[in-house]
C-alpha positions as CSV (number, residue, x, y, z in Angstrom):
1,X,16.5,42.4,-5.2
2,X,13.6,40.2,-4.1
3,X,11.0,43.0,-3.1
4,X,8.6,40.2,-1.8
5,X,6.4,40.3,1.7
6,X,3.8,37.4,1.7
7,X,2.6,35.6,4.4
8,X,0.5,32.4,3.3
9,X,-1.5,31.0,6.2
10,X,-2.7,27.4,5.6
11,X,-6.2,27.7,7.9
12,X,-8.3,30.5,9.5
13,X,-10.0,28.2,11.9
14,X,-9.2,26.4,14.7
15,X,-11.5,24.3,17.1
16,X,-12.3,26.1,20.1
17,X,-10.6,29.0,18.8
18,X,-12.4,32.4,17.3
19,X,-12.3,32.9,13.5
20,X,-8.2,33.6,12.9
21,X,-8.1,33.2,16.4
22,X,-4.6,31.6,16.0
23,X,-3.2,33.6,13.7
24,X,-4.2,37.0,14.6
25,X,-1.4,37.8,16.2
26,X,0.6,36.6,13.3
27,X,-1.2,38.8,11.1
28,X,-1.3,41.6,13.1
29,X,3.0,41.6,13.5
30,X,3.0,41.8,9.8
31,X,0.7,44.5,9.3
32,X,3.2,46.3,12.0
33,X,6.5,45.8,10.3
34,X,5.0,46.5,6.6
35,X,3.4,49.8,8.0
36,X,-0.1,48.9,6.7
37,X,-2.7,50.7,7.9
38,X,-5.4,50.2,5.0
39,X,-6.2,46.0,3.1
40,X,-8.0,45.4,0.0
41,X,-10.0,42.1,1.1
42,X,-10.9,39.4,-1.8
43,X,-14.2,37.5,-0.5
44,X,-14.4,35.6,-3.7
45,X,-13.6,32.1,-2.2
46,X,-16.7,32.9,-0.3
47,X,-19.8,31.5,-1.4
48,X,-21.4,29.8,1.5
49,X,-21.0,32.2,3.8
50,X,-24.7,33.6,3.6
51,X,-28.1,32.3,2.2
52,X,-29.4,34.8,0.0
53,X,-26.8,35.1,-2.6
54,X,-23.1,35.8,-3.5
55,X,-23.2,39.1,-2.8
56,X,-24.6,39.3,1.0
57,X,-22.3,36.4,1.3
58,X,-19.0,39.0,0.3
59,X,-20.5,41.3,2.8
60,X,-20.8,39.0,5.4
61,X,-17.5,37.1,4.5
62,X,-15.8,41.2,4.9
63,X,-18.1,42.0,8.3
64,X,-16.3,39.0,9.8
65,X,-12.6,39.5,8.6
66,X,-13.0,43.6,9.2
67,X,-13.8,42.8,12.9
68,X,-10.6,40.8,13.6
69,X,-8.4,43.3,11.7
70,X,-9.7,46.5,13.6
71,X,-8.8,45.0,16.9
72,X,-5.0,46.0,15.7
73,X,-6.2,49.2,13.9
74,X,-6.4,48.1,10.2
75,X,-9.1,49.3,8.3
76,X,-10.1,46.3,5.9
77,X,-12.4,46.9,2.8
78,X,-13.7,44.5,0.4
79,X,-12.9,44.8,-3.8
80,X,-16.2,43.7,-4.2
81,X,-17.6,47.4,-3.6
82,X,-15.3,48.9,-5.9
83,X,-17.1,49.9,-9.3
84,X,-12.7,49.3,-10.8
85,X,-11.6,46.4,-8.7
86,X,-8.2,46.5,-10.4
87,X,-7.8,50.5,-9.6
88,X,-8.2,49.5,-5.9
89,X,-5.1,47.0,-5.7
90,X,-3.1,50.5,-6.9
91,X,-4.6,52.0,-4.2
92,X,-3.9,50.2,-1.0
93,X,-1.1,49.1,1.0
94,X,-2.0,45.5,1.6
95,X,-4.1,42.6,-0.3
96,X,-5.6,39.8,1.9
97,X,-7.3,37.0,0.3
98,X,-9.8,35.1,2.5
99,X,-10.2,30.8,1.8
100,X,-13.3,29.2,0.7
101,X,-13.8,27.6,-2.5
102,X,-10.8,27.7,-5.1
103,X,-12.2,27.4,-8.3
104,X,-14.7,30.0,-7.7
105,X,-11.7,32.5,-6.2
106,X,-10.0,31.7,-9.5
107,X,-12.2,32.6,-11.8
108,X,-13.5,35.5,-10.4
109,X,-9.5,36.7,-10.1
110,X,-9.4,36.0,-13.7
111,X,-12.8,37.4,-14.8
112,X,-12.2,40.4,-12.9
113,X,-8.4,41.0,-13.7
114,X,-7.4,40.7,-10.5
115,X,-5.4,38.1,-11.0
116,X,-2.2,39.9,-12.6
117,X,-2.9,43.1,-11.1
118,X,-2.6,41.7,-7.4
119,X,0.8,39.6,-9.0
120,X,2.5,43.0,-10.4
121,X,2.1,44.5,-6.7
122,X,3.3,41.6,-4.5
123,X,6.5,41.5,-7.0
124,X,6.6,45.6,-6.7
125,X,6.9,44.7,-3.1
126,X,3.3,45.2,-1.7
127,X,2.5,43.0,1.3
128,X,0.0,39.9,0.4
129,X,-1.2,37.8,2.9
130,X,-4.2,34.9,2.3
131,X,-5.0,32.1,3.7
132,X,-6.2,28.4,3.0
133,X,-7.3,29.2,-0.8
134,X,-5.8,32.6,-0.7
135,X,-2.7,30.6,0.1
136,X,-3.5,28.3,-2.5
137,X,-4.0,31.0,-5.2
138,X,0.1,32.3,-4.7
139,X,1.2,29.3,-6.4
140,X,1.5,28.9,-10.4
141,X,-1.9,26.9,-10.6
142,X,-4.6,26.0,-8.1
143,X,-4.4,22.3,-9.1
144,X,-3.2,21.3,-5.7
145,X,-6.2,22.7,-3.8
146,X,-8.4,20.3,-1.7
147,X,-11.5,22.0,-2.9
148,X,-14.1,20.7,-5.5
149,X,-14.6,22.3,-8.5
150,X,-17.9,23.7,-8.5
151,X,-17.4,26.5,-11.6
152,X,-14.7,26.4,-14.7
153,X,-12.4,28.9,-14.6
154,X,-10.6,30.4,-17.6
155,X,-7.9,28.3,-17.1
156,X,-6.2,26.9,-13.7
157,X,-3.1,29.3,-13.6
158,X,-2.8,31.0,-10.7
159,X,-0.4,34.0,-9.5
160,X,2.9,32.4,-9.3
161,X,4.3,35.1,-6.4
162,X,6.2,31.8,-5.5
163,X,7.5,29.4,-7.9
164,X,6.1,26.2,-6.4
165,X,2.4,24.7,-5.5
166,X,0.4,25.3,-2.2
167,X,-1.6,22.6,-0.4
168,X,-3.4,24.1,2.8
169,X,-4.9,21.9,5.4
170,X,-2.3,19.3,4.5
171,X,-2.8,16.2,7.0
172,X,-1.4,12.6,6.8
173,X,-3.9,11.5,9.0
174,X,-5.7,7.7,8.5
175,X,-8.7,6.9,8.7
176,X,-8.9,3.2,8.6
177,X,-12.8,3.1,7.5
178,X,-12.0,5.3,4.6
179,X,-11.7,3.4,1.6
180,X,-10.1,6.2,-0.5
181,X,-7.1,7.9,-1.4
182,X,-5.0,9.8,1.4
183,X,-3.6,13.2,1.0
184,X,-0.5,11.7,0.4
185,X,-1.5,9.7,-2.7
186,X,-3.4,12.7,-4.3
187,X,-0.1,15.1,-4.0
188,X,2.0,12.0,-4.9
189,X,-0.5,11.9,-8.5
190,X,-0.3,15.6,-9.5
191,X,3.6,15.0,-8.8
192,X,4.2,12.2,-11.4
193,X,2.2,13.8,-13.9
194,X,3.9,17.0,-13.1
195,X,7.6,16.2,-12.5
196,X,9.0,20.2,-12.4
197,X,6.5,20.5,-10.3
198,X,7.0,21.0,-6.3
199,X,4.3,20.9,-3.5
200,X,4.7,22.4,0.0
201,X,1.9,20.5,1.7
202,X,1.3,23.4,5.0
203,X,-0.3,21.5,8.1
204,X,-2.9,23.4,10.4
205,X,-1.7,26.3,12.8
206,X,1.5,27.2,10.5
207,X,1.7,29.5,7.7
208,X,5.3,30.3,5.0
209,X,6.5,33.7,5.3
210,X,8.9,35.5,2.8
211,X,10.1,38.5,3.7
212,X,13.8,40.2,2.5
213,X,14.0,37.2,0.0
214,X,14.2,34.4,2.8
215,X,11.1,31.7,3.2
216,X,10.5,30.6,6.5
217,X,7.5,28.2,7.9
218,X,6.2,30.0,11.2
219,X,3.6,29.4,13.6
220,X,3.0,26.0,16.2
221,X,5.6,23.3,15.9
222,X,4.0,21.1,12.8
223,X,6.0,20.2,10.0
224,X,5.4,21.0,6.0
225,X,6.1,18.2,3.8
226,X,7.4,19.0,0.8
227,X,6.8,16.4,-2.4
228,X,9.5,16.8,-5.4
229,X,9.4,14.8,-8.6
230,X,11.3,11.7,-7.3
231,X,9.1,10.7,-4.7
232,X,12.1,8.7,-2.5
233,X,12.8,13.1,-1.6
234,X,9.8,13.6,-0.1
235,X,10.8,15.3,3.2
236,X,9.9,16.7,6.3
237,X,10.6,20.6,7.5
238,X,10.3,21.9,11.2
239,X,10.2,25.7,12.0
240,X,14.4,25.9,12.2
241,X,14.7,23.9,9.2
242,X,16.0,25.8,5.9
243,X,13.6,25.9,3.8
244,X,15.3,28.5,0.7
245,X,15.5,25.7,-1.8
246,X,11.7,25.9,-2.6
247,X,12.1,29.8,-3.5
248,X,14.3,28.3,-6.4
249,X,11.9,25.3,-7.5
């Protein structure tokens, strides 16, 4: 039986919006339905959060999130004050993993532990929710993030609670006084050097929920495009559209 509950936003900002303005509501349902009243926060995409140094950044990154989840009456407490960071994923109902910078996430997942602790417990069945690189960080490996890679991480395996890549923030957008590659050709390049591979590219305002073994894409109307190893496949998904077939990629 397939024990997972994730809910994998692709942004936490919106113009005009407040910080998870669009999605707290989203989040807030799923808190409800899984019962959790207490979330182990990772801030470790978080590095630019604050001037004076990682760690006032983490605080800072956990002063903003907190405030959004105690407005539905989920206490929200950073790993990054616990002395055995892997001792508190055994010891809360939830893990939510704030965006940021990939790499940097991904190494300190790995340095720390983390990593296959956090896995273990979203198979076991414990709710995960992250968003933008804490959606990212779900797949098997962060290699279709849209972030730079400003540290080396042990490796770039990620926690595989779904067996295909992530891209948050996905847009097809042109600009015609850009001279470079598109979204579209990036994800089309890790594809053909990577044929198992499959990408669900998640636009703005929607997130993929998997809940009693079903994948669904939630939130406003914009389509995920989904890349597969013969590029002629590459296909558009609306909110009604089944979307199982990537649980078995």
């Amino acid at each position: 039986m397939d024990k997972r509950n994730l809910l994998l936003i692709s942004n936490s900002t919106m113009r005009g919006e407040a910080y998870l303005g669009w999605c707290k509501d989203m989040i807030a349902d799923f808190c409800k339905r899984h019962n959790v009243k207490k979330v182990l926060f990772i801030p470790y995409a978080g590095v630019s959060l604050a001037p004076n140094g990682l760690t006032k950044s983490y605080d800072a990154y956990e002063a903003k999130v907190a405030a959004v989840y105690k407005e539905f009456g989920v206490k929200l407490t950073s790993v990054h004050h616990k002395a055995l960071p892997i001792n508190a994923v055994y010891d809360t109902d939830c893990v939510a993993v704030g965006g940021g910078n990939t790499f940097h996430l991904v190494r300190e997942l790995q340095r720390t532990g983390l990593m296959q602790a956090i896995r273990q417990r979203a198979f076991d069945g414990m709710p995960y929710m992250g968003w933008s690189a804490g959606s990212n960080v779900a797949g098997p490996t962060l290699c279709t993030t849209n972030d730079m890679p400003i540290v080396m991480p042990a490796s770039f395996d990620c926690m595989g609670i779904v067996p295909f890549q992530i891209n948050p923030h996905y847009t097809d957008s042109f600009d015609p006084k850009h001279g470079g590659e598109t979204r579209d050709d990036r994800l089309k390049e890790y594809i053909m050097v990577n044929p198992k591979a499959t990408v669900a590219a998640i636009r703005e305002a929607t997130a993929l929920l998997i809940e009693d073994g079903k994948l669904s894409l939630i939130g406003k109307p914009n389509k995920m495009k989904v890349f597969k190893t013969k590029l002629e496949n590459t296909k558009e998904y609306g909110l009604k559209d089944d979307i199982n077939f990537l649980l078995k990629a």
